[in-house]
PABANU-154349 format. One record per residue: residue in one letter; x, y, z of N, C-alpha, C in turn. Coordinates in steps of 0.2 Angstrom, whole numbers, padded with zeros to 4 digits, always signed. Example, Ala and Ser with C-alpha at 12.3 -4.5 7.8 and 13.67 -1.06 7.14 Angstrom:
<nodes>
A+0066-0028+0039+0062-0022+0039+0066-0016+0039;S+0064-0011+0035+0068-0005+0036+0064+0000+0039;
</nodes>
This chain:
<nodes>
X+0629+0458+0660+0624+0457+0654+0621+0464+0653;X+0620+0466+0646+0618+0471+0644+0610+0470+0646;X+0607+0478+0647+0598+0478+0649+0596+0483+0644;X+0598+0484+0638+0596+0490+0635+0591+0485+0631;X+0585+0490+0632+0579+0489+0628+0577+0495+0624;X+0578+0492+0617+0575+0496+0610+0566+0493+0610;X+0563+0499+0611+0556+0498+0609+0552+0505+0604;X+0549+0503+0601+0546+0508+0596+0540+0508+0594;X+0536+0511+0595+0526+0512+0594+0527+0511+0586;X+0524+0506+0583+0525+0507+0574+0517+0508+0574;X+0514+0511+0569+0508+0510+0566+0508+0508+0560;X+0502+0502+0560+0503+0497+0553+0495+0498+0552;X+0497+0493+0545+0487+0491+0546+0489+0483+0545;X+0480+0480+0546+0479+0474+0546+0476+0472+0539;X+0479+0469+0535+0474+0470+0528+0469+0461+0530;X+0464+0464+0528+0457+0459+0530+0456+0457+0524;X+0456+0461+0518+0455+0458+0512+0459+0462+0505;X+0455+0461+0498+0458+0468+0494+0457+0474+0495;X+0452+0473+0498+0447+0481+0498+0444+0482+0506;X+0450+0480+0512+0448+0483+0518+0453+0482+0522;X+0455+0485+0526+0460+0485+0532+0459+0487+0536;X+0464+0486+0544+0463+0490+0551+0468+0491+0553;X+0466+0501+0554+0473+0502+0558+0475+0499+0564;X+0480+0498+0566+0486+0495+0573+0491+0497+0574;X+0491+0499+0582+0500+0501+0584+0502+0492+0585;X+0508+0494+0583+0512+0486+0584+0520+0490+0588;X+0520+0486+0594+0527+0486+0598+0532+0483+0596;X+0536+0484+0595+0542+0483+0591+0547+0484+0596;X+0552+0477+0597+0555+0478+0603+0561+0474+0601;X+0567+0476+0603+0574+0472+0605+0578+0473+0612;X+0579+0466+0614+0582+0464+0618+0591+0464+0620;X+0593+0469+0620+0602+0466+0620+0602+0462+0624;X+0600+0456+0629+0601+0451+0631+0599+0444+0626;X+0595+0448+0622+0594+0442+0616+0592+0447+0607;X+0601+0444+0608+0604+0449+0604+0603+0447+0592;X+0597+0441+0595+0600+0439+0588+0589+0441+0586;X+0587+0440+0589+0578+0442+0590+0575+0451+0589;X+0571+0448+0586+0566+0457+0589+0561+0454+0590;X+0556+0459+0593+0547+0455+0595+0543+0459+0593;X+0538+0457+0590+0532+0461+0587+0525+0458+0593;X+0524+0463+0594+0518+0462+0599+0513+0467+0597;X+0507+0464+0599+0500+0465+0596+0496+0463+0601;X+0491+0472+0603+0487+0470+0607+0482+0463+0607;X+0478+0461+0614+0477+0456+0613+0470+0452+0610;X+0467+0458+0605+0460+0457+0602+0462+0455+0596;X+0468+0454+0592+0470+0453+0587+0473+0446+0588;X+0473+0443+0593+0477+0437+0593+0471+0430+0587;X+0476+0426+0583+0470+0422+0579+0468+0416+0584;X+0467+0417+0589+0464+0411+0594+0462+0414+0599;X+0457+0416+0596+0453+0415+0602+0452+0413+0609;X+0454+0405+0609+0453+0402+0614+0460+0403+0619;X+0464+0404+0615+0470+0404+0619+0474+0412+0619;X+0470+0418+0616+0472+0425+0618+0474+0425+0625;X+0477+0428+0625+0481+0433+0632+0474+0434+0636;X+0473+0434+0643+0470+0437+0645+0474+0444+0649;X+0468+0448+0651+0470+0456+0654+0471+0460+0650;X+0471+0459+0643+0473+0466+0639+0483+0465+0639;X+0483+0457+0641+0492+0454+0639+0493+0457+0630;X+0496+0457+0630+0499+0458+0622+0501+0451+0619;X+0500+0450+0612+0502+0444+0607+0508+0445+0606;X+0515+0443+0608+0521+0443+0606+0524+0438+0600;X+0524+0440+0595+0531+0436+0589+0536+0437+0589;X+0541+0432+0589+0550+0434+0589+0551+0430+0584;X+0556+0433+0582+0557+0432+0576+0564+0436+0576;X+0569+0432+0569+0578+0434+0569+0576+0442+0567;X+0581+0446+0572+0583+0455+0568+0582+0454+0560;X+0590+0449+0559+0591+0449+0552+0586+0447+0546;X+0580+0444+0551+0574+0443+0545+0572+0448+0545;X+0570+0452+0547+0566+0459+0546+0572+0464+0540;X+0578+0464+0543+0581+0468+0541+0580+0466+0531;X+0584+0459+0531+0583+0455+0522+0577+0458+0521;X+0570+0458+0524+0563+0459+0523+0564+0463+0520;X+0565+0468+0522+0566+0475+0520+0566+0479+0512;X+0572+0472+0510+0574+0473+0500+0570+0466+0497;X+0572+0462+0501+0570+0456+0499+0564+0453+0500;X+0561+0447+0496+0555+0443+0499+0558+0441+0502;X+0559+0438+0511+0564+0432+0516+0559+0430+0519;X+0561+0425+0522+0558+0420+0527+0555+0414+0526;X+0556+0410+0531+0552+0402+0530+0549+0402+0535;X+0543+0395+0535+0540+0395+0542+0535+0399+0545;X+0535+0401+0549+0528+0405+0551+0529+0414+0550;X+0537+0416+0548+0534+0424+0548+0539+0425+0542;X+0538+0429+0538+0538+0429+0530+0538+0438+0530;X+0542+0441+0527+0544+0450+0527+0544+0450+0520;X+0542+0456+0515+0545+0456+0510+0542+0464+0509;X+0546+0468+0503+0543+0473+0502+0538+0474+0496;X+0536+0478+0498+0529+0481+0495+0529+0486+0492;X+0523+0489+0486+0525+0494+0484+0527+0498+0487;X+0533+0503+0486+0537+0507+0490+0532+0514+0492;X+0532+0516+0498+0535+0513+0502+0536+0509+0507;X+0533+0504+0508+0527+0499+0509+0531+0491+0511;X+0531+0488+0520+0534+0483+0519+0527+0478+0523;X+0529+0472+0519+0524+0469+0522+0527+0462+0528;X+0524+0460+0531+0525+0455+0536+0519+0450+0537;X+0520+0443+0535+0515+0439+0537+0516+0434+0542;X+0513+0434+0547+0514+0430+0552+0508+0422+0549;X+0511+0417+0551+0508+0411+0550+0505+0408+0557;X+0499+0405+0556+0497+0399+0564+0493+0394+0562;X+0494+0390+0565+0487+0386+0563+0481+0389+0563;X+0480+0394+0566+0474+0397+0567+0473+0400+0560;X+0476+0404+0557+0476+0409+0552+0484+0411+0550;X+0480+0414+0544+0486+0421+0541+0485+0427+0545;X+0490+0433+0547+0490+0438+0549+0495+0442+0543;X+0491+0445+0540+0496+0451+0534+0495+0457+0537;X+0501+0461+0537+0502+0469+0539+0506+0473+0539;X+0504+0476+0535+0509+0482+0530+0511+0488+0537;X+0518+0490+0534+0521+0494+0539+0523+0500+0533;X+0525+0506+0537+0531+0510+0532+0537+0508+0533;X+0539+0506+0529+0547+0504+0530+0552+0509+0532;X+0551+0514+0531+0555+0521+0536+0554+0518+0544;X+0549+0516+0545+0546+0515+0552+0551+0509+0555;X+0551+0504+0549+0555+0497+0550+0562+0499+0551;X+0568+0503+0547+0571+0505+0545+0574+0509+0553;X+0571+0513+0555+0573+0516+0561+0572+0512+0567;X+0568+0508+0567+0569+0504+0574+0575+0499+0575;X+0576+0495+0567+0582+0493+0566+0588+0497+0568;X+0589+0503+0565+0593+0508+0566+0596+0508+0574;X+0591+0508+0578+0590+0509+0586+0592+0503+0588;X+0591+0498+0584+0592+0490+0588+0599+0490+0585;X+0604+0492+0579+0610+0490+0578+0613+0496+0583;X+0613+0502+0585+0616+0506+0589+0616+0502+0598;X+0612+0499+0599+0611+0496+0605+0614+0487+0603;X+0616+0487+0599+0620+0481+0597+0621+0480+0588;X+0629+0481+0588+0630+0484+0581+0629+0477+0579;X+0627+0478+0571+0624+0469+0567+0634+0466+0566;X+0631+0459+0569+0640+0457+0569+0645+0454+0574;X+0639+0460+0581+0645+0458+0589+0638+0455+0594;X+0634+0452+0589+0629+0449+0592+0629+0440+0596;X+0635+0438+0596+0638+0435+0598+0643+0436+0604;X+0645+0442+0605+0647+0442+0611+0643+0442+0618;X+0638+0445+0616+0630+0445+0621+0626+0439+0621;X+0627+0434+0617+0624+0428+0618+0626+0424+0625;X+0621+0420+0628+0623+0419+0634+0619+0411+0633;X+0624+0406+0632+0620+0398+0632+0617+0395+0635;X+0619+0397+0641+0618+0395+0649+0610+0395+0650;X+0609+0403+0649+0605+0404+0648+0599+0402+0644;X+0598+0403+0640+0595+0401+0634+0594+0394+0635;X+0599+0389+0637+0596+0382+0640+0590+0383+0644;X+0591+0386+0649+0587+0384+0656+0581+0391+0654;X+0582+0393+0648+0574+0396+0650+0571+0392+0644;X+0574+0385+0639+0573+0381+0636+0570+0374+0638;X+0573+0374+0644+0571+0367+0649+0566+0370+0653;X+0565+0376+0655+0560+0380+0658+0562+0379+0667;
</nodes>
């Protein structure tokens, strides 16, 4: 089983309304052991629950498919809770959904763009199926 990890520091902002944001590094990570996902992870003062934030300074992790970020990129994509589409150029946006709230956060898509780059070099888009392991993914599914 492959162990290579793509990870990349992106800077985004947080857009809070029309007229104010926060900047944030957001973690951006791929898994060659889980070869069809990336993870967006968010320190843990940003999580929209409060009640149920990560303790320790844990990080907020979303996964979500490579290929939705990637479609995000040109296109509005996604259903369900995380939604990518671009923005004025150069400008990609990403809205994460929860009960708790909306999460909107504009990235540079150059920044999108390379980490993708890094995740298809450490597994080309396509041969993401020969790393998939069922077995697996059962029993971390039954826990």
């Amino acid at each position: 089983m492959r162990s290579t990890v793509v990870e990349h520091l992106v800077p985004a902002r947080l857009i809070l309304s029309t007229q104010c944001s926060s900047g944030l590094t957001v973690v951006l990570r791929y898994l060659a052991r889980d070869p069809l996902a990336v993870r967006m992870a968010f320190p843990a003062e940003y999580s929209l629950d409060e009640d149920r934030a990560p303790r320790d300074g844990a990080e907020v992790v979303w996964v979500f498919a490579r290929e939705l970020l990637a479609h995000g990129l040109a296109l509005p994509s996604g259903l369900g809770d995380v939604h990518v589409r671009p923005c004025r150029t150069p400008h990609t946006v990403v809205e994460l959904r929860a009960p708790e709230g909306t999460a909107l956060l504009r990235f540079e898509s150059g920044a999108l763009r390379r980490f993708l780059a890094a995740s298809y070099r450490a597994v080309p888009q396509g041969r993401e199926a020969a790393l998939l392991d069922p077995d697996r993914a059962l029993a971390e599914l039954l826990g």
